[in-house]
C-alpha beads as a LAMMPS data file, in Angstrom:
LAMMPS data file: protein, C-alpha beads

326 atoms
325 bonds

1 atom types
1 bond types

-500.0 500.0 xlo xhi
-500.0 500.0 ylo yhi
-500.0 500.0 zlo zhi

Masses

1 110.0

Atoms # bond

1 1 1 -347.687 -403.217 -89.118
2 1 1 -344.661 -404.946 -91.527
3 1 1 -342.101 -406.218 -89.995
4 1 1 -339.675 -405.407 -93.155
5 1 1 -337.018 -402.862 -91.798
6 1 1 -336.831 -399.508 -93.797
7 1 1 -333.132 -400.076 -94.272
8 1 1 -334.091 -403.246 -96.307
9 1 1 -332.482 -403.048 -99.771
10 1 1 -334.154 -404.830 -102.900
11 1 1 -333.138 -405.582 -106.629
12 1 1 -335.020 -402.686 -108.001
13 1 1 -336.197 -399.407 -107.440
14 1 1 -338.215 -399.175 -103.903
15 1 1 -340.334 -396.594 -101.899
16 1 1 -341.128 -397.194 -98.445
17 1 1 -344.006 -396.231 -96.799
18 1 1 -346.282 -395.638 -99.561
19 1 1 -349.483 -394.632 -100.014
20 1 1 -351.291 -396.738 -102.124
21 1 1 -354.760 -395.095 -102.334
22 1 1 -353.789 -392.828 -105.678
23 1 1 -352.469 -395.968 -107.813
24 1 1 -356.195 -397.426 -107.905
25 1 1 -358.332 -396.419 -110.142
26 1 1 -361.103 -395.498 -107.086
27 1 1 -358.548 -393.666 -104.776
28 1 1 -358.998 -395.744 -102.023
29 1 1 -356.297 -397.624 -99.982
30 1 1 -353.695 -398.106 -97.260
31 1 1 -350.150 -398.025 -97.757
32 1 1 -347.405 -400.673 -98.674
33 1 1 -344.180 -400.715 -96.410
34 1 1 -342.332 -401.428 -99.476
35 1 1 -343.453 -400.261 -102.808
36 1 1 -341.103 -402.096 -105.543
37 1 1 -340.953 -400.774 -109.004
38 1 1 -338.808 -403.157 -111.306
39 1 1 -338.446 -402.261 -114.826
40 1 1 -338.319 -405.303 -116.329
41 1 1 -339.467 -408.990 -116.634
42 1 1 -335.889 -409.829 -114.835
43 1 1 -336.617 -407.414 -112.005
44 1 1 -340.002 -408.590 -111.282
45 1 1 -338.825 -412.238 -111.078
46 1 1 -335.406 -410.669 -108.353
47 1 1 -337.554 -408.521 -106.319
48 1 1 -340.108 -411.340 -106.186
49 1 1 -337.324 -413.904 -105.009
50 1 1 -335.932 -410.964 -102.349
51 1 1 -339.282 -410.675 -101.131
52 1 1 -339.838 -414.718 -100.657
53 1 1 -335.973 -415.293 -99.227
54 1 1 -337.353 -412.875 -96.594
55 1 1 -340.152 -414.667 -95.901
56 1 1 -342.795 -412.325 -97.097
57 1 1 -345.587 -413.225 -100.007
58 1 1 -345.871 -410.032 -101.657
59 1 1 -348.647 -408.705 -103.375
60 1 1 -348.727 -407.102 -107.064
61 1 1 -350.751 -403.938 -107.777
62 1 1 -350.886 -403.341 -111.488
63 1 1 -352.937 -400.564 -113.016
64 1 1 -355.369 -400.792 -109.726
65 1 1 -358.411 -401.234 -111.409
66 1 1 -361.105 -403.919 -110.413
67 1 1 -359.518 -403.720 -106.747
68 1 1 -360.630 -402.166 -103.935
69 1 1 -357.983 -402.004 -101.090
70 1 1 -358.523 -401.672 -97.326
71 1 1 -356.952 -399.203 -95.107
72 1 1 -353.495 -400.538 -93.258
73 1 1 -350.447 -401.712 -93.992
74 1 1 -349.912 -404.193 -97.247
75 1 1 -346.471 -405.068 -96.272
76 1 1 -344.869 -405.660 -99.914
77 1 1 -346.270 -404.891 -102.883
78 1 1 -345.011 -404.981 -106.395
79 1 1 -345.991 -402.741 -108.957
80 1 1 -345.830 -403.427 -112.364
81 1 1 -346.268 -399.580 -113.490
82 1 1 -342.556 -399.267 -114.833
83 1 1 -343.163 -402.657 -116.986
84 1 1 -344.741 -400.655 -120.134
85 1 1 -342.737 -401.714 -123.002
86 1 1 -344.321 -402.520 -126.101
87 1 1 -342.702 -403.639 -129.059
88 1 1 -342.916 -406.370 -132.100
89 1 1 -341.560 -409.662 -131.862
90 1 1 -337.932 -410.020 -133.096
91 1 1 -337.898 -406.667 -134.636
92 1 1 -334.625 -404.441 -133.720
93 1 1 -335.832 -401.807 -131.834
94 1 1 -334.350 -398.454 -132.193
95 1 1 -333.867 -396.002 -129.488
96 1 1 -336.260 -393.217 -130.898
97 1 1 -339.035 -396.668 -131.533
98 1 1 -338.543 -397.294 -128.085
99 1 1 -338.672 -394.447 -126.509
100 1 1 -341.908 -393.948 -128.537
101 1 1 -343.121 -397.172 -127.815
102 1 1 -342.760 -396.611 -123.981
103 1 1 -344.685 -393.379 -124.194
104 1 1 -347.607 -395.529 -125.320
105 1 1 -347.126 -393.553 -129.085
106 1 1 -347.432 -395.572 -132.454
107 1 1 -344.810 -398.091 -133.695
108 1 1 -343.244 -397.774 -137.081
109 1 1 -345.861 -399.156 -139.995
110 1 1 -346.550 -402.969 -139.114
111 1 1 -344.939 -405.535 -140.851
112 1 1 -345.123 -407.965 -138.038
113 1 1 -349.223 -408.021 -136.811
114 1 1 -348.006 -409.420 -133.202
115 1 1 -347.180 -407.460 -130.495
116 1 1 -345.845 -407.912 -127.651
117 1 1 -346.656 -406.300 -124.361
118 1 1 -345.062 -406.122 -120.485
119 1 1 -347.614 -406.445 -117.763
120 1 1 -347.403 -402.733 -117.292
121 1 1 -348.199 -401.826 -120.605
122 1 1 -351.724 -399.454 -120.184
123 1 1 -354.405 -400.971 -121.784
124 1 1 -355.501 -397.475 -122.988
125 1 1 -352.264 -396.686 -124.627
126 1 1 -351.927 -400.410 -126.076
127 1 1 -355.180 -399.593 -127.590
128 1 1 -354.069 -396.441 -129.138
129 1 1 -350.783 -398.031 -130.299
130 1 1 -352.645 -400.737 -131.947
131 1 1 -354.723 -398.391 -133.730
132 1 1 -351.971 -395.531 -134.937
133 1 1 -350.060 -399.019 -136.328
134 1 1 -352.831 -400.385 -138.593
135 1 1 -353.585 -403.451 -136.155
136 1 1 -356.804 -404.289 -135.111
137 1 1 -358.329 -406.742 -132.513
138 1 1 -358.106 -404.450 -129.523
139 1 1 -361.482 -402.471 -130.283
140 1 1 -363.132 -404.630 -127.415
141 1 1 -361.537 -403.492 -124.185
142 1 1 -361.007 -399.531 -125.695
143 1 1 -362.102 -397.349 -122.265
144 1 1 -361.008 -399.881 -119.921
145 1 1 -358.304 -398.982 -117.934
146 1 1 -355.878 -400.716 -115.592
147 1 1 -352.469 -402.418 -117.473
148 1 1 -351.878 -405.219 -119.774
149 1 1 -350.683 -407.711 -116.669
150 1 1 -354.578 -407.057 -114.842
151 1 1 -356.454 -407.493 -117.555
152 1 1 -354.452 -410.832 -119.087
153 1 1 -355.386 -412.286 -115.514
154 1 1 -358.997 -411.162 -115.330
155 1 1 -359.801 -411.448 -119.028
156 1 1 -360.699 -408.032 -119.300
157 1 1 -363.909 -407.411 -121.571
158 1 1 -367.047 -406.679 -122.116
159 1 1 -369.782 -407.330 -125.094
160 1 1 -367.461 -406.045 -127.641
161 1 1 -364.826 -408.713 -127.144
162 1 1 -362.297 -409.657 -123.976
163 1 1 -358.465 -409.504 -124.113
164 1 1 -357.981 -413.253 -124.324
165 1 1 -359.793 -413.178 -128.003
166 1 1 -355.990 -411.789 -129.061
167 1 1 -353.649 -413.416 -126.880
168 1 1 -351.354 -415.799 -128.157
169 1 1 -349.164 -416.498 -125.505
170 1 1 -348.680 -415.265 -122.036
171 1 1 -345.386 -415.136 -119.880
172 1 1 -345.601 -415.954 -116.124
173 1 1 -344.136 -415.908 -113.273
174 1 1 -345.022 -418.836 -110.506
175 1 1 -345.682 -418.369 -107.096
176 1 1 -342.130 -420.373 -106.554
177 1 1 -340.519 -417.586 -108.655
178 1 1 -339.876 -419.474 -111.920
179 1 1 -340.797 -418.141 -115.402
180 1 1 -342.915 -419.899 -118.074
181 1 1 -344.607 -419.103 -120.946
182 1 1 -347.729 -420.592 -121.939
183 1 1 -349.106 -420.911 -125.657
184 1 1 -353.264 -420.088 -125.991
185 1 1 -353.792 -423.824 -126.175
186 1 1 -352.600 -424.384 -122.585
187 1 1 -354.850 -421.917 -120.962
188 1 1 -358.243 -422.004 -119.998
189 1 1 -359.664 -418.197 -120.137
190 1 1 -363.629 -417.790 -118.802
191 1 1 -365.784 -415.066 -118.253
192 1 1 -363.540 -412.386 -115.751
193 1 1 -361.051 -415.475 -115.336
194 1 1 -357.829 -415.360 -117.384
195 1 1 -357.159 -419.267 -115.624
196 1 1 -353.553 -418.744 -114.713
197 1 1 -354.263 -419.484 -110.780
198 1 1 -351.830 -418.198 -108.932
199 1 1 -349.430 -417.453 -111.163
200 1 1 -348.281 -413.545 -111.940
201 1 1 -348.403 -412.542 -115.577
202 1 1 -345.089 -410.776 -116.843
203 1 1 -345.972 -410.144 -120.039
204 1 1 -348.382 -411.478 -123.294
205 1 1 -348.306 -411.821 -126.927
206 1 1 -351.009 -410.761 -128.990
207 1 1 -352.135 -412.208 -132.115
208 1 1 -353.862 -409.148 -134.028
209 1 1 -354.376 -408.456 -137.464
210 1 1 -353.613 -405.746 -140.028
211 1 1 -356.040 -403.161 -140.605
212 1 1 -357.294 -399.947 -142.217
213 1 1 -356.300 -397.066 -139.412
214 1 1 -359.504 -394.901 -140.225
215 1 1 -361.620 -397.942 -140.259
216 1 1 -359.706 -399.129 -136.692
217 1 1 -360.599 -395.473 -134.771
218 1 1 -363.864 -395.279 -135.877
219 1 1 -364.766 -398.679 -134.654
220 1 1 -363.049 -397.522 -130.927
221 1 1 -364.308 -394.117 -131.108
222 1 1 -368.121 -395.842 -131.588
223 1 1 -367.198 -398.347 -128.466
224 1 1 -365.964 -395.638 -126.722
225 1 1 -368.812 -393.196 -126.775
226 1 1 -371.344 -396.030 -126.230
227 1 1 -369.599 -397.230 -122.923
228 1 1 -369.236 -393.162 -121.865
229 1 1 -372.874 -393.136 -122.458
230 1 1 -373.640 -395.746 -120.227
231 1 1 -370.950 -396.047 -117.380
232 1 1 -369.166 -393.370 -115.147
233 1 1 -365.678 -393.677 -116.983
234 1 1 -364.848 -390.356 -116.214
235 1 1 -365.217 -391.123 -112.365
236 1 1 -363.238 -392.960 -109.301
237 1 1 -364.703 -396.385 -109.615
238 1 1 -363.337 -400.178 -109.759
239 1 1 -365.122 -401.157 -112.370
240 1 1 -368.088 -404.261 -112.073
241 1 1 -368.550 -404.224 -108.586
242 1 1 -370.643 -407.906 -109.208
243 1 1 -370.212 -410.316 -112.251
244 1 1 -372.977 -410.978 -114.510
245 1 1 -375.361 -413.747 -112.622
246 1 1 -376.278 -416.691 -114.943
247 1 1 -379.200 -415.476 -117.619
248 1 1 -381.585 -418.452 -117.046
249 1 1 -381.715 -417.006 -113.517
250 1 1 -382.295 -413.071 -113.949
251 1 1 -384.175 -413.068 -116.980
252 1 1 -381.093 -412.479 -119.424
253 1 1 -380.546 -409.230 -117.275
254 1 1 -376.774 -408.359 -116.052
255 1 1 -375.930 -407.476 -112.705
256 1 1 -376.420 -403.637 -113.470
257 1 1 -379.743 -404.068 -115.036
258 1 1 -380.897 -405.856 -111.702
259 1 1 -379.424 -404.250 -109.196
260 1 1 -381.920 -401.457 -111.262
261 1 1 -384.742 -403.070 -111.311
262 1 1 -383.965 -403.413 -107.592
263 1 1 -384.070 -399.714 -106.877
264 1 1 -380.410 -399.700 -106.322
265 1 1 -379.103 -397.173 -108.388
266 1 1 -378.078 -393.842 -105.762
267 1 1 -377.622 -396.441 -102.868
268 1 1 -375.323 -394.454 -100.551
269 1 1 -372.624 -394.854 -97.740
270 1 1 -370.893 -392.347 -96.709
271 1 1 -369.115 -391.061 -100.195
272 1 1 -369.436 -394.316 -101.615
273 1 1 -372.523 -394.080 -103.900
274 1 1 -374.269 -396.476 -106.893
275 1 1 -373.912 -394.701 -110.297
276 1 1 -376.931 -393.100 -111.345
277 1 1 -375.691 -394.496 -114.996
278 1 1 -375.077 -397.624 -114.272
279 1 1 -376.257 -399.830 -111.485
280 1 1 -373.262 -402.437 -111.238
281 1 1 -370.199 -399.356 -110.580
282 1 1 -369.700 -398.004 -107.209
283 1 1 -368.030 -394.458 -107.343
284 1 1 -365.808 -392.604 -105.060
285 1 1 -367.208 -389.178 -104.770
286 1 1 -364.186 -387.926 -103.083
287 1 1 -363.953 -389.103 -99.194
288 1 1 -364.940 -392.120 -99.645
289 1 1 -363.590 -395.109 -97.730
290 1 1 -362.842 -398.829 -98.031
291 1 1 -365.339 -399.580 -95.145
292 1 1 -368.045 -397.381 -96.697
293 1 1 -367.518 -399.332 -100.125
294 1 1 -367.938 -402.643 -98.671
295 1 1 -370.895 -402.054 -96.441
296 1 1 -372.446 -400.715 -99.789
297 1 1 -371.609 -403.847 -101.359
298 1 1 -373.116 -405.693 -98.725
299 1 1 -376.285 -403.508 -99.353
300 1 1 -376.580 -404.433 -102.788
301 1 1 -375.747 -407.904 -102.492
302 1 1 -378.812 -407.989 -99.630
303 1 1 -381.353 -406.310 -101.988
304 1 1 -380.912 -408.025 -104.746
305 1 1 -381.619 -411.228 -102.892
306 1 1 -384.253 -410.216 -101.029
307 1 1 -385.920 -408.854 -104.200
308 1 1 -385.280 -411.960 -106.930
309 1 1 -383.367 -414.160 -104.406
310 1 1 -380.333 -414.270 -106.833
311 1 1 -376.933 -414.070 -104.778
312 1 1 -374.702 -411.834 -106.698
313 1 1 -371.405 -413.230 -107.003
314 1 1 -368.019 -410.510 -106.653
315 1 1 -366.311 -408.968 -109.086
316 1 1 -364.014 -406.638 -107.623
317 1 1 -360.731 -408.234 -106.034
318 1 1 -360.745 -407.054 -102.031
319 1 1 -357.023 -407.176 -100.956
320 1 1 -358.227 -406.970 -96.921
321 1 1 -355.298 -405.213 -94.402
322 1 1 -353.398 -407.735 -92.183
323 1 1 -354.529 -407.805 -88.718
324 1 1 -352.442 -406.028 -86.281
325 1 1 -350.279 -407.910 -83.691
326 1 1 -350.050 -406.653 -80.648

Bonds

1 1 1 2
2 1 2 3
3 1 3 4
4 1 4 5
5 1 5 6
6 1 6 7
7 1 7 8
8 1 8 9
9 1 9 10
10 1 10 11
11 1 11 12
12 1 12 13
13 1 13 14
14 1 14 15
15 1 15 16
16 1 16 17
17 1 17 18
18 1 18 19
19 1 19 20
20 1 20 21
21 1 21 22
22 1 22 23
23 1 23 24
24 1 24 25
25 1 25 26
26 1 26 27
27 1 27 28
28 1 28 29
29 1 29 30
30 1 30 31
31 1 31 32
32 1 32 33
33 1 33 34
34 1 34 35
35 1 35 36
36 1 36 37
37 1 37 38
38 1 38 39
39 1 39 40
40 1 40 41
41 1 41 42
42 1 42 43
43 1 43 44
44 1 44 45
45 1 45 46
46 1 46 47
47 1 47 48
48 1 48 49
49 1 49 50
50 1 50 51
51 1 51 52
52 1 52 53
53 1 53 54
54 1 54 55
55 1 55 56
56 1 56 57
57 1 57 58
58 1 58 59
59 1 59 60
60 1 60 61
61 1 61 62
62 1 62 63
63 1 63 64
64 1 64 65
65 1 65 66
66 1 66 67
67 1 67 68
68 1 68 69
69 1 69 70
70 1 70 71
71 1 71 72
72 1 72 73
73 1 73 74
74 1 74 75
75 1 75 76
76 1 76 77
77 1 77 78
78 1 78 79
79 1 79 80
80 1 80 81
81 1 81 82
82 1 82 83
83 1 83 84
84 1 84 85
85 1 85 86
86 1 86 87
87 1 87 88
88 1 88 89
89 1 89 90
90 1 90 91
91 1 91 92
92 1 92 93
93 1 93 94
94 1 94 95
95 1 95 96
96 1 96 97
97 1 97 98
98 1 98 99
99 1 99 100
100 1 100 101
101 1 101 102
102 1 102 103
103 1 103 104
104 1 104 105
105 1 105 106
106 1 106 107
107 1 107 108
108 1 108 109
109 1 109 110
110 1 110 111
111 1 111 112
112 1 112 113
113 1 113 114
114 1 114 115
115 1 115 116
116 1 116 117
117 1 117 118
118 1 118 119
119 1 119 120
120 1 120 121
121 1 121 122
122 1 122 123
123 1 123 124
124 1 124 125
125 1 125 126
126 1 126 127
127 1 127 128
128 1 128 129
129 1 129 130
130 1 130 131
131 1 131 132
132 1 132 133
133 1 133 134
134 1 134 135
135 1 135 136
136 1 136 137
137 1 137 138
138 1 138 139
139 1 139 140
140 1 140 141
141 1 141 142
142 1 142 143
143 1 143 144
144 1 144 145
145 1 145 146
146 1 146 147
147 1 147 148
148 1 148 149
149 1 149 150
150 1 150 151
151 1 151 152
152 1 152 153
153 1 153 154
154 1 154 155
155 1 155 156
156 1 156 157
157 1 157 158
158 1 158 159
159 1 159 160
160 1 160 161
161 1 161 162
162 1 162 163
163 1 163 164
164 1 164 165
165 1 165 166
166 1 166 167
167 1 167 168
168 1 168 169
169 1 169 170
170 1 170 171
171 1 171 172
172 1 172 173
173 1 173 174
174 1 174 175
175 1 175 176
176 1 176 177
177 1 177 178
178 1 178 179
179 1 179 180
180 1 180 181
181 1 181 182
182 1 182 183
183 1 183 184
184 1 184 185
185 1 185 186
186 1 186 187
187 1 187 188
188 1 188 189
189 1 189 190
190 1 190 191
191 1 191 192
192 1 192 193
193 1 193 194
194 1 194 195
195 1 195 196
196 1 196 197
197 1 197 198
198 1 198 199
199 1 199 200
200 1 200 201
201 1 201 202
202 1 202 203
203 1 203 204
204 1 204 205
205 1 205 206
206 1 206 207
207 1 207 208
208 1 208 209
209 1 209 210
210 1 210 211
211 1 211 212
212 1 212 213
213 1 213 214
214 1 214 215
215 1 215 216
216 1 216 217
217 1 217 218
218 1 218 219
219 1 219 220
220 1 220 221
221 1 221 222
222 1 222 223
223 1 223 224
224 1 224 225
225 1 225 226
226 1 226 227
227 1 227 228
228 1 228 229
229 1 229 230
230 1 230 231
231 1 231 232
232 1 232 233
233 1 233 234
234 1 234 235
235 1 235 236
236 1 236 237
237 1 237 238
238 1 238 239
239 1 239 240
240 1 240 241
241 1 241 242
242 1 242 243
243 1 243 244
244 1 244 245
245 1 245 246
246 1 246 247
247 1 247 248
248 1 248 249
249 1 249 250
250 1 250 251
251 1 251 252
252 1 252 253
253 1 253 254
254 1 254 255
255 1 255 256
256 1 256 257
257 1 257 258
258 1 258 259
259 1 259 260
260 1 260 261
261 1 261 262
262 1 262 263
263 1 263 264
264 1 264 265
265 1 265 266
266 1 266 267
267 1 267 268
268 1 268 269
269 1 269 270
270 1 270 271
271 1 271 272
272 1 272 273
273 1 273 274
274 1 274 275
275 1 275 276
276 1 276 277
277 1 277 278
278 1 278 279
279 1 279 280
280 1 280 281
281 1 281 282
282 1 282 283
283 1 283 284
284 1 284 285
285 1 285 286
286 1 286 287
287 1 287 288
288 1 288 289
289 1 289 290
290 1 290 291
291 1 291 292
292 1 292 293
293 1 293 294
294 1 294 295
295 1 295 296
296 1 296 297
297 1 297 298
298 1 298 299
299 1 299 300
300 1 300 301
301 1 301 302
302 1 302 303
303 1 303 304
304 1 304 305
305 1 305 306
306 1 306 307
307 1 307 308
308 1 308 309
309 1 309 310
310 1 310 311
311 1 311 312
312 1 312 313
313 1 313 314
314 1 314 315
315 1 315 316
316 1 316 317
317 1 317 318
318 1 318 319
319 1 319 320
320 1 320 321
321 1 321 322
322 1 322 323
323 1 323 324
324 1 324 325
325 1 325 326
């Protein structure tokens, strides 16, 4: 259990004891003795430094996608959910533009083709208020869910394009609590690796580019009905359970297509079960826990070597519960 006292205040909105199961995007998960909710950039970099003076690393949960969580207690998380402002460099925004903004609607006709985002931002409403603006660049990661901050730090993607493609600049936060920001040049994005280490993204600035609206839906609406067609988006997974093993090795297939071939697609523990659409997402059917997801990884992982002898490598972050003391 955390040894953080309930009567603990912090520089932001907090909630103790909560559950943290419902803010991932496969229901699954323990609870955090202290949720914190800051608002802003500012607040994230306070309750950060509260948390640290107290001698506790905390932990940040963003839109909870690509993370499966163990049952127990986290101790202190951050969550970046309040963080969803989106708005246009150096333009004077207006109350009714930002309250519009925050609700993920359209800004005002784009002059300026940047935008800039807080970690909390949704990637599904970004991509919306990209498109209702006239700015395209976004149509690669329509359908993926989780927030801006997540998918900066995992370069979230897929054959269409990944978020880095657009980024121009990305604001941090280091593990020692200071803020930078780092130009495109400075960073080394890879494949499900946005290359910032350890450090906690705050926000990003993305380089997109005028656009004809009509033109801009139709491209997402195509990208989104081909990815409905082939993965469970409408169901309570994590995302790509395994990352893509290297092509010379599988025959140019990805890690869905072989844990296929396999026979792995309907693999089942408990309600933890291998889409029938797609071989590489593990869905939560509705009891499922984290111990039933993980030994199902651990099946997959084992047939697929025994099979082709190709180790498949995670995808999925894992944040494991603290042992008890006692």
């Amino acid at each position: 259990m955390s040894s953080v006292s309930t009567g603990t205040t912090w520089p932001c909105a907090a909630i103790a004891n909560a559950p943290l199961g419902p803010r991932t995007t496969m229901r699954i998960g323990g609870t955090a003795a202290w949720l914190l909710e800051p608002a802003t950039p500012d607040e994230m970099r306070r309750a950060w430094l509260a948390a640290l003076e107290r001698g506790i690393a905390p932990r940040v949960l963003g839109g909870g996608a690509n993370l499966l969580i163990e049952e127990g207690d986290h101790g202190v998380v951050l969550t970046t959910d309040r963080m969803r402002r989106v708005f246009r460099p150096g333009a004077a925004q207006t109350p009714e533009e930002d309250a519009a903004t925050r609700a993920g609607g359209p800004l005002a006709e784009a002059r300026e083709p940047r935008l800039v985002a807080w970690a909390g931002a949704g990637l599904p409403g970004l991509c919306r208020t990209a498109r209702d603006s006239g700015l395209k660049g976004l149509a690669g990661i329509v359908g993926i869910p989780g927030h801006l901050g997540g998918g900066v730090a995992m370069n979230a993607g897929g054959r269409w394009g990944e978020l880095w493609d657009v980024v121009e600049s990305v604001h941090v936060l280091t593990a020692d609590g200071a803020e930078l920001t780092l130009p495109r040049a400075e960073c080394t994005p890879s494949y499900r690796n946005g290359g910032l280490e350890d450090r906690i993204v705050l926000g990003a600035v993305l380089a997109l580019e005028p656009g004809d609206k009509q033109a801009i839906a139709d491209e997402m609406r195509d990208y989104l009905a081909q990815k409905s067609a082939a993965q469970p988006v409408q169901e309570h997974s994590s995302g790509c359970i395994f990352r893509n093993p290297d092509p010379e090795l599988s025959d140019g297939r990805g890690a869905g297509k072989l844990i296929e071939d396999c026979g792995g697609k309907g693999l089942a523990r408990g309600d933890a079960i291998v889409s029938p659409k797609h071989g590489n997402f593990i869905v939560n059917r509705g009891g499922a826990r984290a111990g039933d997801v993980l030994g199902l990884i651990d099946d997959v992982r084992a047939l697929v070597a025994e099979k082709t002898g190709i180790e498949l490598q995670g995808e999925v972050r894992i944040w494991r519960a603290p042992a008890s003391k006692g």
